[in-house]
VOBA-1610 file (N, C-alpha, C; in pm, whole numbers, padded with zeros to 5 digits, always signed):
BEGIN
Unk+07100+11608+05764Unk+07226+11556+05814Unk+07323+11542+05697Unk+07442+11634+05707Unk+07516+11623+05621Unk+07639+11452+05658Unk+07648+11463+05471Unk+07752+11301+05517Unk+07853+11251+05599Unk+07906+11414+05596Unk+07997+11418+05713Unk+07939+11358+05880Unk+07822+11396+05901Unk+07788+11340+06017Unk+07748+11218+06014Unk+07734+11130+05927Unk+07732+10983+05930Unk+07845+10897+05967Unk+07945+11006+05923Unk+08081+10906+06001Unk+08118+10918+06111Unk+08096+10814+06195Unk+08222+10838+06344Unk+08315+10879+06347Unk+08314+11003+06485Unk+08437+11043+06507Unk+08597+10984+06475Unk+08571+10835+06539Unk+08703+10821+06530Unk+08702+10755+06396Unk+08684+10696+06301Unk+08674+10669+06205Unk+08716+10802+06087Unk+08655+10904+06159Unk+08685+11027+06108Unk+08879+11056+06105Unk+08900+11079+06232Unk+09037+11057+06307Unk+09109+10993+06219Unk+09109+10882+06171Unk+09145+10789+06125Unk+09154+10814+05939Unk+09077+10868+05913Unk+09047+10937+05735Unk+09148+11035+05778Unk+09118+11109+05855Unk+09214+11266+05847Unk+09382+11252+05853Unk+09386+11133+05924Unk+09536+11098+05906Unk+09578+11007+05796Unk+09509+10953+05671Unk+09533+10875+05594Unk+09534+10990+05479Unk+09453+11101+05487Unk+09452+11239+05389Unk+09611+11282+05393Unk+09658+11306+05547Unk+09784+11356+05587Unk+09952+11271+05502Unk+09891+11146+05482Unk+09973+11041+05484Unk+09997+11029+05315Unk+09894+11075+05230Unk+09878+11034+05102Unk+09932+11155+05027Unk+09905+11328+05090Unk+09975+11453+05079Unk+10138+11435+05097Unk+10162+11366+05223Unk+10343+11312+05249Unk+10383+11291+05159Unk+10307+11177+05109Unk+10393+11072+05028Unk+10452+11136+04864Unk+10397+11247+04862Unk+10406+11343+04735Unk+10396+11302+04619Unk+10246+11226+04619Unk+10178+11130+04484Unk+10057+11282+04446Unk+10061+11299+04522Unk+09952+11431+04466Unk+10031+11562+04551Unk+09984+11681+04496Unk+09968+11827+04501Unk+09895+11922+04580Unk+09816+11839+04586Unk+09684+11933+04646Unk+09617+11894+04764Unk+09548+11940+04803Unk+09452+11909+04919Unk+09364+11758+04881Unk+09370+11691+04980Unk+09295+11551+04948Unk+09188+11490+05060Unk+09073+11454+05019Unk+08996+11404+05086Unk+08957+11266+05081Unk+08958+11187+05193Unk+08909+11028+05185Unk+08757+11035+05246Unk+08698+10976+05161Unk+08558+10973+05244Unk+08494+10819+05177Unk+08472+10714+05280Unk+08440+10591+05312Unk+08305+10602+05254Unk+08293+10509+05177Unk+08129+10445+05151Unk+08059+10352+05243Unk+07959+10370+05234Unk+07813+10311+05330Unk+07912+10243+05395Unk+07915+10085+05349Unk+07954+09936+05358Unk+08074+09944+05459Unk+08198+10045+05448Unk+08282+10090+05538Unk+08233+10137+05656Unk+08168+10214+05641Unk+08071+10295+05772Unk+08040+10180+05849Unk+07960+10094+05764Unk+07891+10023+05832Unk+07984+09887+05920Unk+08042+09862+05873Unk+08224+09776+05942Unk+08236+09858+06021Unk+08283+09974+05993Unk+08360+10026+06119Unk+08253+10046+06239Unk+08143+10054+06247Unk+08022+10074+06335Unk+08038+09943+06429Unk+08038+09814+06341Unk+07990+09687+06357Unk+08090+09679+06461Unk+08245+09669+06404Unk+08356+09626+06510Unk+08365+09736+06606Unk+08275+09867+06585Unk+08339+09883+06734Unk+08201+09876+06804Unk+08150+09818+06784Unk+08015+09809+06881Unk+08076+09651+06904Unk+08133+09567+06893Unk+08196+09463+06925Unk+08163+09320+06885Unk+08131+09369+06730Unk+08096+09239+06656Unk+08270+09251+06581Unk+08358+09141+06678Unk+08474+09156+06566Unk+08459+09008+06494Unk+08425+08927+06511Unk+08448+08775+06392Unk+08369+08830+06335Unk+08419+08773+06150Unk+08391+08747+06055Unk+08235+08738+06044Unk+08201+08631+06086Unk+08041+08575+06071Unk+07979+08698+06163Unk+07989+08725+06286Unk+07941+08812+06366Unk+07885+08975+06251Unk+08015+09010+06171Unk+07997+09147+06104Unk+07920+09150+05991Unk+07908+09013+05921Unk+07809+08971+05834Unk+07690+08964+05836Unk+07655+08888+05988Unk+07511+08898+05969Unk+07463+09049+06080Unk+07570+09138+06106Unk+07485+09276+06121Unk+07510+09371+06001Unk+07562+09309+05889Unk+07583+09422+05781Unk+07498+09342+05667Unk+07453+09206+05667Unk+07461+09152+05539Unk+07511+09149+05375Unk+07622+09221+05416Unk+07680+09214+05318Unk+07767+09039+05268Unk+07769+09034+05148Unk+07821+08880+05077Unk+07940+08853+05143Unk+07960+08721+05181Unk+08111+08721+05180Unk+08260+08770+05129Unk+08198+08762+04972Unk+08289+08796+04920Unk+08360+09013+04941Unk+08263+09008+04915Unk+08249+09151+04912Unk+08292+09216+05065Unk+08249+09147+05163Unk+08264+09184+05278Unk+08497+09157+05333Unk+08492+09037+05269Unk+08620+09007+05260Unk+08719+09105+05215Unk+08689+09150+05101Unk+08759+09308+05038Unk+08745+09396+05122Unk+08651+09438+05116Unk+08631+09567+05256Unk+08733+09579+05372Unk+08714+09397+05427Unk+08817+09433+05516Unk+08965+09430+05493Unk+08993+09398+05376Unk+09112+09375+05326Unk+09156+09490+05300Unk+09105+09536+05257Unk+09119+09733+05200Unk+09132+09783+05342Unk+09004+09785+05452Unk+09033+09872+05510Unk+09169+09825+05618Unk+09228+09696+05622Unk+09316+09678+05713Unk+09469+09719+05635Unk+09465+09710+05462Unk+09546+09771+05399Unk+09583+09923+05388Unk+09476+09995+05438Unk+09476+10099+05484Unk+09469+10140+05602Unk+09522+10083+05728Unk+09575+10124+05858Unk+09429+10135+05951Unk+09291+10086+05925Unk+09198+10094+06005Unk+09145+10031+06078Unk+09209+09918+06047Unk+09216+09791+06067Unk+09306+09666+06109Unk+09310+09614+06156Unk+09423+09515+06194Unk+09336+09386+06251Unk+09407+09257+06213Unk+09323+09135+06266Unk+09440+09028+06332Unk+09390+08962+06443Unk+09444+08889+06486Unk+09403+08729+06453Unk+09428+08644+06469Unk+09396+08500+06442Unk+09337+08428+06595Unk+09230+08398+06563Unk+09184+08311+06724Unk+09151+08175+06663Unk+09175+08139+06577Unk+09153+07981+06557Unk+09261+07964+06443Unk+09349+07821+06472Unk+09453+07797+06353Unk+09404+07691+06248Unk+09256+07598+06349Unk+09230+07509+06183Unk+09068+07545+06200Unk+08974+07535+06163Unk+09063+07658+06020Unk+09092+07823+06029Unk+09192+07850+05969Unk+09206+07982+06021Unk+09112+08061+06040Unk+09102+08158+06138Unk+08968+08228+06111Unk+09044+08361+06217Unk+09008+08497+06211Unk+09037+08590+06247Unk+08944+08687+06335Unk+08989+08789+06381Unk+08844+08881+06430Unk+08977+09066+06399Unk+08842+09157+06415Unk+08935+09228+06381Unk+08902+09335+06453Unk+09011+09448+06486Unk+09001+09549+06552Unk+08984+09693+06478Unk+08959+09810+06570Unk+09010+09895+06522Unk+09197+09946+06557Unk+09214+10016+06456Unk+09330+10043+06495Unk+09357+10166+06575Unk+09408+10160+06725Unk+09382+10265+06813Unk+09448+10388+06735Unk+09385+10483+06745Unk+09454+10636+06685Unk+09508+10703+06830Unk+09609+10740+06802Unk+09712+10776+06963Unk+09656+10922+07001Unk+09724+10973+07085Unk+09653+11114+07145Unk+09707+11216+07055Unk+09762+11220+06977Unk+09804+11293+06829Unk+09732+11298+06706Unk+09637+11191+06732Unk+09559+11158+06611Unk+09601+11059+06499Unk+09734+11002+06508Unk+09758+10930+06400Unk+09751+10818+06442Unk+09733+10685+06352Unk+09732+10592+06331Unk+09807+10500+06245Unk+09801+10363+06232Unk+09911+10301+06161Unk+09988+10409+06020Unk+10040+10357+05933Unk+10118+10385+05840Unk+10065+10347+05725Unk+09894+10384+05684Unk+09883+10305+05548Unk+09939+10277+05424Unk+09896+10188+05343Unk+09912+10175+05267Unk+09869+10259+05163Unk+09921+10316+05068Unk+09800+10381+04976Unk+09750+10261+04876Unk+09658+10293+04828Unk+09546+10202+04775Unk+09487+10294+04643Unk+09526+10209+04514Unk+09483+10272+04387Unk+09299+10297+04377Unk+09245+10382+04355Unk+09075+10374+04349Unk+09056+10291+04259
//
């Protein structure tokens, strides 16, 4: 199984239009590829199988808090993501995917330095 088949389709969807978006922006030249590590995979799996709170994606990824916090910070800084707020004390969030339209694109990321 090549790596390519570890990622979900739409997750896929979602890389291919952030490749499109980073070529636009005319920071690079050339052909560009985004390809998500494990820990991403494994988020994006989690929320759409419908673990969206915080605590919920943790204990099916076990990944640290901290670490898990970035991830989603990155990936919602990068258009894959988006979170809403369901509790105001104390704040606490859950998070979605971000629907990719019948065109294939999705939000407007951000680019994000490696």
């Amino acid at each position: 199984m090549s790596d390519d088949e570890l990622i979900p389709e739409r997750l896929q969807r979602i890389l291919e239009r952030i490749e499109c978006l980073i070529v636009q922006s005319g920071r690079v030249n050339s052909r560009v590829t985004v390809r998500p590590d494990v820990s991403t995979i494994r988020i994006f799996v989690a929320i759409e199988n419908g673990a969206n709170r915080f605590e919920d994606i943790q204990k099916q990824i076990g990944l640290s808090r901290n670490i898990l916090t970035d991830q989603l910070s990155t990936m919602i800084d990068l258009g894959i993501l988006k979170k809403k707020q369901y509790s105001e004390q104390p704040k606490r969030f859950e998070y979605f995917i971000v629907p990719v339209e019948e065109d294939g694109t999705s939000g407007q990321p951000a680019l994000v330095p490696a």
